[in-house]
C-alpha positions as CSV (number, residue, x, y, z in Angstrom):
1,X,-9.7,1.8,-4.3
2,X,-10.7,1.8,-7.6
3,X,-14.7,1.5,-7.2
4,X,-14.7,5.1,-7.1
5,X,-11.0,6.2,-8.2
6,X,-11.7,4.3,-11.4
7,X,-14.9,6.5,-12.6
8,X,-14.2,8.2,-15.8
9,X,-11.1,11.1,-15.4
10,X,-11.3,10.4,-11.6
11,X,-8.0,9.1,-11.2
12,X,-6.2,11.8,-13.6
13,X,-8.4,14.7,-12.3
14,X,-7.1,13.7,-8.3
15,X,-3.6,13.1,-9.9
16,X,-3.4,17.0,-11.4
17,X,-4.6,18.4,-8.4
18,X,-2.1,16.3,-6.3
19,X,0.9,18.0,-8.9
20,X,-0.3,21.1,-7.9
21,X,-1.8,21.5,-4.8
22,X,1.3,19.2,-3.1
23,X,3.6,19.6,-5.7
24,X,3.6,15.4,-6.1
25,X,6.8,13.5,-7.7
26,X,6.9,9.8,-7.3
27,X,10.1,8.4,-8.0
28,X,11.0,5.2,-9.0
29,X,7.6,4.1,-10.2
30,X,8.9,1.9,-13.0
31,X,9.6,-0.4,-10.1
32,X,5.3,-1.1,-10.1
33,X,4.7,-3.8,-12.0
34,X,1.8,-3.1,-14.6
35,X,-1.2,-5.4,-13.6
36,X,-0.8,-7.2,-17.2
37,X,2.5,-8.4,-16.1
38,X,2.0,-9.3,-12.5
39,X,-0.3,-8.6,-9.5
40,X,2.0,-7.8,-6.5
41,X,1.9,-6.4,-2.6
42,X,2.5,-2.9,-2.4
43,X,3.6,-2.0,1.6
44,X,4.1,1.0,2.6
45,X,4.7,3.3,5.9
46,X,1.5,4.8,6.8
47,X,1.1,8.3,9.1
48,X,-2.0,9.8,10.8
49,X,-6.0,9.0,11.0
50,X,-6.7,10.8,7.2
51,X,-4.3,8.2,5.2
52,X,-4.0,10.9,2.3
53,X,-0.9,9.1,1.2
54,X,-3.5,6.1,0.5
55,X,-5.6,8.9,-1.7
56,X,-2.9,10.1,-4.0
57,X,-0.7,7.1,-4.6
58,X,-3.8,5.0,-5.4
59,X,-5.1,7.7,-7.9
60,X,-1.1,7.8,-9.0
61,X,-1.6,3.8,-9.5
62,X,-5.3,3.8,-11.5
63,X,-3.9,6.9,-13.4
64,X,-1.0,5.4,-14.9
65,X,-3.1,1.8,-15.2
66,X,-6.6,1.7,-15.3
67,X,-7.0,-1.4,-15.5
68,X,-4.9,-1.8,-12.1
69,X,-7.3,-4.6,-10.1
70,X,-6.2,-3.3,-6.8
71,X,-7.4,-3.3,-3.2
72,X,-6.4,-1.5,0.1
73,X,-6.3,-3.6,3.3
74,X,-7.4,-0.7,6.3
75,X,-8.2,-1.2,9.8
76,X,-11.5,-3.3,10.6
77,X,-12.9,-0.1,12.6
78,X,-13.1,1.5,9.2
79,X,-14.2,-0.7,6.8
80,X,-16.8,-2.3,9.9
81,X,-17.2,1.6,11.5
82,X,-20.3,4.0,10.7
83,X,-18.0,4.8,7.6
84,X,-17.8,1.5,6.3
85,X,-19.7,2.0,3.2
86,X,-17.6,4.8,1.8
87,X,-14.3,3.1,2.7
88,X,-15.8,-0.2,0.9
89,X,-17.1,2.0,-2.0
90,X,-13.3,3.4,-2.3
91,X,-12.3,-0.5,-2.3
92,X,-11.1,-1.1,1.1
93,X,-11.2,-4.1,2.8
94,X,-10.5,-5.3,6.2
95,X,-7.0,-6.1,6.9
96,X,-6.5,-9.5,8.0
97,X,-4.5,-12.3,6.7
98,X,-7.5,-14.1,5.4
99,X,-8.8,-11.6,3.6
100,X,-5.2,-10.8,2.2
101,X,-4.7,-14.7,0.9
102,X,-8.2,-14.2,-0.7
103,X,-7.4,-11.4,-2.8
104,X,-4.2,-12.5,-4.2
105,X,-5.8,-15.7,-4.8
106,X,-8.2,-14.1,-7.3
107,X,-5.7,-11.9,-9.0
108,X,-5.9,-8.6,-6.9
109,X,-2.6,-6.3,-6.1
110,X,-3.3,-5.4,-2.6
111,X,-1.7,-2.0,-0.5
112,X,-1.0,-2.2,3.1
113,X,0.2,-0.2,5.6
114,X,2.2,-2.4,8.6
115,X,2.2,-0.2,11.1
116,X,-1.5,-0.2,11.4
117,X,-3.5,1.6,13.8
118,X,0.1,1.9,15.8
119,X,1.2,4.8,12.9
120,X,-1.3,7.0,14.6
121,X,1.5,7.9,17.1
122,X,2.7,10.7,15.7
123,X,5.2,10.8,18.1
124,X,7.3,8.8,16.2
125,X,9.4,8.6,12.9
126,X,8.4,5.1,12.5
127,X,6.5,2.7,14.2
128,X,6.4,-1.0,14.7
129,X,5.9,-3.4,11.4
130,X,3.5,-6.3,12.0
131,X,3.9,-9.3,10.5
132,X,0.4,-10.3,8.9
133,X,1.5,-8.7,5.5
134,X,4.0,-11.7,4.5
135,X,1.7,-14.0,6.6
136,X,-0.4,-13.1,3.5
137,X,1.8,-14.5,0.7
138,X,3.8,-17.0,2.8
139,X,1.9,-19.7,0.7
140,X,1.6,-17.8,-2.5
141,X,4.3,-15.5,-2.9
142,X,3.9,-12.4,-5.1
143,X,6.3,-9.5,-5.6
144,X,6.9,-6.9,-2.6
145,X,6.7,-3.8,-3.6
146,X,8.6,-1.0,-0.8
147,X,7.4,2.7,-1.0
148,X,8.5,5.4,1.5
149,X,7.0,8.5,1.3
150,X,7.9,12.0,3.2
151,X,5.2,15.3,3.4
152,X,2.1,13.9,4.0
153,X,2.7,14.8,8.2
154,X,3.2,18.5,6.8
155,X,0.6,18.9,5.4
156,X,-1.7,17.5,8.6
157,X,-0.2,18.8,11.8
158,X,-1.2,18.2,14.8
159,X,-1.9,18.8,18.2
160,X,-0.7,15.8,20.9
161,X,-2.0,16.1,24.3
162,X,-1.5,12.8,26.9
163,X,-4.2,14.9,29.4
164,X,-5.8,11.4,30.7
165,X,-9.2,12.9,30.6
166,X,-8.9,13.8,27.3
167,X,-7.1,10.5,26.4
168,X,-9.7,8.2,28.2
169,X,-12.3,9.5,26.9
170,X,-11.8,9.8,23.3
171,X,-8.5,7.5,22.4
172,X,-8.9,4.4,24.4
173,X,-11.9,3.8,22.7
174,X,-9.9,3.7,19.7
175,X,-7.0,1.5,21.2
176,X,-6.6,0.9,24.6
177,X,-2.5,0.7,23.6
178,X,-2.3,4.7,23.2
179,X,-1.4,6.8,25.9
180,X,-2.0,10.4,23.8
181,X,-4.6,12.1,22.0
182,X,-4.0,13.2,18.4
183,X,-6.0,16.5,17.4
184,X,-6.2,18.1,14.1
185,X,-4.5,21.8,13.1
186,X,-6.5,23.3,10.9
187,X,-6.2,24.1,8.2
188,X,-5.3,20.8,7.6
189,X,-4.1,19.6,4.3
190,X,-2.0,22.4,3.4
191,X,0.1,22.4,0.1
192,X,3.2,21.1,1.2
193,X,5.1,19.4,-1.2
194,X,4.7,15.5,-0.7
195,X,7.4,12.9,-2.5
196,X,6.8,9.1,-2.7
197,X,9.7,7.1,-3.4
198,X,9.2,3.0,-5.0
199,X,12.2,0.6,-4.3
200,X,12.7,-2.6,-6.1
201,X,10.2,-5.2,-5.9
202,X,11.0,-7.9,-3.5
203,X,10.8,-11.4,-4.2
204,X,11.0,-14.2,-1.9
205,X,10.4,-18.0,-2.0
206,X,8.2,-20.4,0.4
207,X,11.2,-21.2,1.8
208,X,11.8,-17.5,2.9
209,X,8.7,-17.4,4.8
210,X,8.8,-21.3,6.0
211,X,9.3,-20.6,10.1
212,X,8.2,-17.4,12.4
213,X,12.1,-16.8,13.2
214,X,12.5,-16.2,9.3
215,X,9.1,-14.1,8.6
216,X,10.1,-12.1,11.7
217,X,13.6,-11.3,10.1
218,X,12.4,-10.6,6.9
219,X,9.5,-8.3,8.6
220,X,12.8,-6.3,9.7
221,X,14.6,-6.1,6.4
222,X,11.4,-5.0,4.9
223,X,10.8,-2.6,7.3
224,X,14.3,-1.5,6.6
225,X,14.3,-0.8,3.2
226,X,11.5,1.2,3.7
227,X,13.3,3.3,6.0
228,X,15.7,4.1,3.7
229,X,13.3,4.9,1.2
230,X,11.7,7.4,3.6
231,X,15.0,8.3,4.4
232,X,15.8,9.5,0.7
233,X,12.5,11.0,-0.1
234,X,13.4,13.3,2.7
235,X,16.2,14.6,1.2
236,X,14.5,14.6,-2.0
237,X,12.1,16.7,-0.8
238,X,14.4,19.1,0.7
239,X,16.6,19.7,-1.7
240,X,14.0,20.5,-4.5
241,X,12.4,22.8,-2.3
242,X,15.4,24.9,-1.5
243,X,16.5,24.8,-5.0
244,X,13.2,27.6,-5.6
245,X,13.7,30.8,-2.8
246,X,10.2,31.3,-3.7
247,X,9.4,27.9,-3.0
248,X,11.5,27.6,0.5
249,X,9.3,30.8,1.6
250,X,6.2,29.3,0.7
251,X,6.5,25.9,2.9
252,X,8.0,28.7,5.7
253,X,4.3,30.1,6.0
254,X,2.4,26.8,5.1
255,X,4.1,24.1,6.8
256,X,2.8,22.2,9.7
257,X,4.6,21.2,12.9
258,X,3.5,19.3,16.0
259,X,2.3,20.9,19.0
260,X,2.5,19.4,22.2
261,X,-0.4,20.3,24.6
């Protein structure tokens, strides 16, 4: 992300709107290894079509180390799409386990999102991990880094229809799997307060990743721990809200919530 994140103050000017406008903690961050030390995988759930948790934890990443050599791995119809140049000019590239085992192979720290395209159901708290991620370092393993983070659906509600007019129309186009239609509530990105929480990196061995019955199970556990993560951010989240009454009545008026059409 850093092609344009990295410009001059870019990364700490996106970084003190995101500690005001959505009230941003990130805990655990010492858990990131600095790009001096060690390049590393950095998976993460994923939520919507905006991916502003991509936004503000990569600015969070290039604020606290510039010299952070990093790349996001998005969906092909973005980085291919009509869009393509401004995802490639915020340092996207196409997800695929190719292009995964290239990057780490020339020193990059790379951010994906598991559930894919498949996070765009709403509908769910969480949504099915593929597998490509550890496919990626299976030969080459580098350090896993879990992150969980809870807010970023408040502050982009939506509206979920499954009309099949509607749904043929405009979502199969997108992915003939999805049987709903996601619209946006405007305003959208309201100033909810959003909390990312870093778990310990992960380290496995060749051997870990040496059959599909083991990178499945490990796929699992992964997708676990971040879980748990989310899980705690959550609270997090809650707790520090209520602790303000001022605070608690503010997210009452601003707060988004699902609508089902």
């Amino acid at each position: 992300m850093q092609d344009i994140l990295s410009q001059p103050q870019m990364a700490s000017i996106l970084q003190r709107i995101a500690k005001y406008y959505f009230q941003l903690e990130v805990l655990g961050g010492d858990n990131i290894p600095y790009q001096k030390d060690e390049h590393c995988l950095l998976v993460m759930n994923h939520t919507a079509f905006f991916g502003l948790e991509v936004y503000l934890f990569g600015s969070y990443l290039l604020d606290r180390d510039p010299e952070q050599k990093i790349k996001t791995m998005v969906w092909k119809g973005f980085t291919e799409g009509p869009a393509g140049v401004w995802f490639k000019a915020l340092g996207c590239e196409t997800a695929s386990i190719d292009e995964g085992r290239r990057l780490i192979d020339k020193g990059y720290s790379a951010m994906i999102m598991p559930e894919g395209v498949g996070a765009t159901d709403v509908r769910n708290r969480f949504n099915h991990f593929h597998t490509g991620f550890l496919r990626m370092i299976q030969d080459k393993p580098v350090p896993i880094v879990p992150i969980g983070f809870y807010g970023v659906d408040e502050s982009i509600p939506w509206f979920v229809t499954q009309n099949e007019w509607v749904v043929e129309k405009l979502m199969k186009p997108v992915d003939p799997k999805f049987d709903f239609m996601i619209l946006p509530k405007f305003p959208i990105f309201r100033p909810t307060k959003i909390v990312f929480n870093v778990g310990e990196p992960i380290r496995l061995t060749e051997a870990d990743l040496d059959t599909e019955e083991k990178i499945q199970g490990k796929t699992r556990e992964i997708q676990g721990v971040i879980e748990g993560l989310v899980d705690e951010a959550e609270r997090y989240r809650k707790d520090k809200i209520a602790k303000s009454p001022l605070n608690a009545t503010f997210h009452k008026l601003v707060q988004g919530k699902l609508t089902y059409l």
